[in-house]
C-alpha positions, -999 to 999 in steps of 0.1 A, spaced: -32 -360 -641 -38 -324 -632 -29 -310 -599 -53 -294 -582 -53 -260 -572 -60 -253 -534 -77 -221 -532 -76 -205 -495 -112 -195 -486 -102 -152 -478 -118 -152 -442 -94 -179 -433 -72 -157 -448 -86 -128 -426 -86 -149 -394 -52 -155 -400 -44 -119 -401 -62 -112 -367 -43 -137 -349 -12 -124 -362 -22 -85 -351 -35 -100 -322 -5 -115 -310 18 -84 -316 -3 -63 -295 -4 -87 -266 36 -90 -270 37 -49 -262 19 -55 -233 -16 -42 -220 -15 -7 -212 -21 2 -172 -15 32 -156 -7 27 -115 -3 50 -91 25 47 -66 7 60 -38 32 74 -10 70 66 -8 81 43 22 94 11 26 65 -9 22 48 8 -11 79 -6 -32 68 -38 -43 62 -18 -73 99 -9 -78 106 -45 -81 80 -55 -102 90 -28 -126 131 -33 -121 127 -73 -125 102 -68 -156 71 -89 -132 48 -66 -154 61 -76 -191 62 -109 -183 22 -109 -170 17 -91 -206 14 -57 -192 30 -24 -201 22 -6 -170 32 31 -163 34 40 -126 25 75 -116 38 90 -88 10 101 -64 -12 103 -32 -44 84 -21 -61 119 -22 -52 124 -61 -54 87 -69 -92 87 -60 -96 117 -84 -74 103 -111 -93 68 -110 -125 85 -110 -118 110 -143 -100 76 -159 -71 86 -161 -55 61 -136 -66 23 -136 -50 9 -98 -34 24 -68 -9 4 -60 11 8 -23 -20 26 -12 -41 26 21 -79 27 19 -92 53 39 -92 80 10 -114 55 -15 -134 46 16 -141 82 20 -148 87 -13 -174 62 -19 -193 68 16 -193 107 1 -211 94 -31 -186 88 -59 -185 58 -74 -173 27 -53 -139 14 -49 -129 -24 -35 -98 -32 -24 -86 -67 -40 -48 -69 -23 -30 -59 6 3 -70 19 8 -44 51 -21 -47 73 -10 -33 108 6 1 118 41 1 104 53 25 134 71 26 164 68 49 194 107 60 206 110 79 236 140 94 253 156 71 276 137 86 308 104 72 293 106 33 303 69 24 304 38 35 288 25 49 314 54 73 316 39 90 284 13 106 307 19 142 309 46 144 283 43 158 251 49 136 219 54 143 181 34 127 153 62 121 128 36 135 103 8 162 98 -23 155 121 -53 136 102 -21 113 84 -21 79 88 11 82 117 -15 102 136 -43 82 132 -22 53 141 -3 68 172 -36 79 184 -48 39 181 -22 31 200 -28 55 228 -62 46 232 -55 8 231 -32 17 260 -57 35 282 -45 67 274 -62 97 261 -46 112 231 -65 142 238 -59 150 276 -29 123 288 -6 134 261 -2 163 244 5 156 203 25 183 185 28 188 147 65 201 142 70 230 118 91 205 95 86 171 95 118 157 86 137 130 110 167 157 113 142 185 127 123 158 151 155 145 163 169 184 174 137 189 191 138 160 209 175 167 221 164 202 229 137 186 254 108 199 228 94 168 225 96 134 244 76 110 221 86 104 185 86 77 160 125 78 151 152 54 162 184 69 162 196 75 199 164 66 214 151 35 229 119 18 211 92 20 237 67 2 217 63 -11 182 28 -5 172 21 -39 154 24 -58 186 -7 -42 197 -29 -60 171 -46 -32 154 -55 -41 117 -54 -14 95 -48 -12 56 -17 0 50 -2 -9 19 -24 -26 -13 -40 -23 -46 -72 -5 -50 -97 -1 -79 -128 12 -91 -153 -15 -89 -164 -6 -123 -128 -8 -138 -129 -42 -117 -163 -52 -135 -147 -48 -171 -113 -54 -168 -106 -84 -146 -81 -101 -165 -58 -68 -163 -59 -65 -124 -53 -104 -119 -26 -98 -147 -9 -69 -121 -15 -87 -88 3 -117 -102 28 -93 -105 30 -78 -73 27 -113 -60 62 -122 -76 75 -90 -65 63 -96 -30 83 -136 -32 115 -113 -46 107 -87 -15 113 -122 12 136 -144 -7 162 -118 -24 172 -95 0 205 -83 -12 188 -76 -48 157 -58 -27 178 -37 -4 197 -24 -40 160 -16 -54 150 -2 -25 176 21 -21 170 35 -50 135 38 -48 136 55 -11 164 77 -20 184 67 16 212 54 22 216 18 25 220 11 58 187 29 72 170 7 38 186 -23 58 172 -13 88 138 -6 72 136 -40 49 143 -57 80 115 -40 98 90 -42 69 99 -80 61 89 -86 98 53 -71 93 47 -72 52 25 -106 45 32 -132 22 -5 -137 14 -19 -107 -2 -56 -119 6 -75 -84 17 -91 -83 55 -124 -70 65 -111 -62 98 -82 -43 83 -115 -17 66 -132 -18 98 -109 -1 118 -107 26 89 -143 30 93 -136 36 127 -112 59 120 -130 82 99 -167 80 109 -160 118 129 -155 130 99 -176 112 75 -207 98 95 -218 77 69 -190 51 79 -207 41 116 -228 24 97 -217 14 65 -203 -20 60 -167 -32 56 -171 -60 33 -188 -38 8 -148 -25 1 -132 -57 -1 -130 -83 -31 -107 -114 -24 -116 -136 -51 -89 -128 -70 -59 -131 -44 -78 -162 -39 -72 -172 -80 -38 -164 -68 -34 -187 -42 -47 -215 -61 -27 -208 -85 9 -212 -60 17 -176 -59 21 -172 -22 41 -195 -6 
């Protein structure tokens, strides 16, 4: 008998071939590009993802892009950034009430003031403040100002009249601390040699500190790739609580201190990061409250126009925060 000759139809042949090129590009990852939007203890989730390899393993090849919120926005919306990661949304919220293309937030794992108000040891109430002049920690119009001036209000104090707010010429802890042992200043957010008069989250403000933002459009057409880089974050986030030796190491390197004020950060961060990365409507409306001097548009607009959680929910189906 003659055997028969099996002849391979080409476009078999041809799907073949496509799988095969297929899988080598999904082994080099999905190209992102992030930006790492301000340096402090609780933007670094980042850092870990990158350090531990969270991103190759979720198939991504992501490059991060050191940055503000300010040049983020312009970056995303010239495409030529995909995400923000370890931003705060008061700079896309701004931007979209001003007309450009709308942004969404779909994670956040800091939503409260991450600051403290330390006074000199004279100062033991709150109401002490009254009269005395404080320091910002940062340029007015910044987030610390913003937030210190929250916390005033919530208080029953006027920022404007009860306490006088300075900017120093350099904004460094080194400079703020010789003012304050010069008698310059009375209020600053530092805690060497000073007592903590208050720590801001107690007070219950929600505000957006730390998350991922994105274009909606980018959203629209590439969902798969944000869910791909929040899954990361997400792991990152379980390294952040359950490894801290291994965290404090990243971290150290990331912040460029030494380790014993990343210790003491960590420690403070870990107290007021959350483990559920699910974005919060009240956390936007507070930044609409914030802003809505300066950009009118935001009395009115509406906070959970600038906030997608269906993906962090995916996530927690899914048993990535525990």
């Amino acid at each position: 008998m003659r055997s028969k000759r099996v002849v391979t139809p080409p476009i078999i042949l041809a799907a073949v071939l496509f799988l095969s090129l297929q899988g080598e590009a999904f082994a080099q990852g999905i190209k992102m590009s992030a930006g790492q939007a301000g340096v402090n203890p609780g933007a670094g989730l980042f850092a870990i993802a990158v350090k531990e390899g969270f991103y190759k393993k979720h198939g991504l090849d992501v490059e991060i892009l050191k940055t503000n919120t300010t040049a983020a926005v312009q970056a995303m919306l010239a495409g030529k950034m995909h995400i923000a990661t370890g931003a705060g949304a008061a700079a896309f919220v701004t931007a979209t009430l001003e007309g450009a293309p709308p942004f969404v937030l779909v994670g956040s794992w800091v939503n409260v003031f991450p600051y403290k108000i330390m006074a000199q040891k004279g100062i033991k109430t709150v109401a002490d403040l009254k009269g005395k002049t404080g320091h910002v920690g940062a340029p007015f119009g910044t987030i610390p100002d913003t937030a210190l001036r929250f916390a005033l209000t919530r208080l029953k104090l006027d920022p404007e009249k009860d306490v006088k707010l300075v900017q120093h010429a350099n904004a460094d802890p080194a400079s703020i601390l010789a003012a304050m042992e010069k008698g310059e200043v009375d209020l600053v957010a530092e805690r060497r040699g000073y007592e903590m008069l208050l720590a801001l989250p107690g007070l219950g403000i929600p505000w957006q500190q730390n998350g991922e933002l994105v274009s909606q459009s980018y959203l629209r057409t590439n969902r798969d790739n944000v869910v791909r880089f929040l899954r990361a974050t997400a792991e990152a986030s379980s390294f952040y609580f359950n490894q801290k030796e291994k965290t404090i190491e990243i971290m150290t390197e990331y912040l460029g201190r030494p380790r014993d004020e990343t210790e003491y950060a960590y420690n403070q961060y870990k107290r007021w990061a959350d483990k559920n990365h699910r974005p919060r409507v009240d956390t936007i409306k507070t930044t609409l409250e914030a802003i809505k001097k300066s950009t009118p548009k935001a009395a009115t607009a509406s906070a959970a126009s600038f906030v997608d959680t269906s993906i962090a929910d995916q996530l927690a189906k899914e048993g990535y925060y525990k």
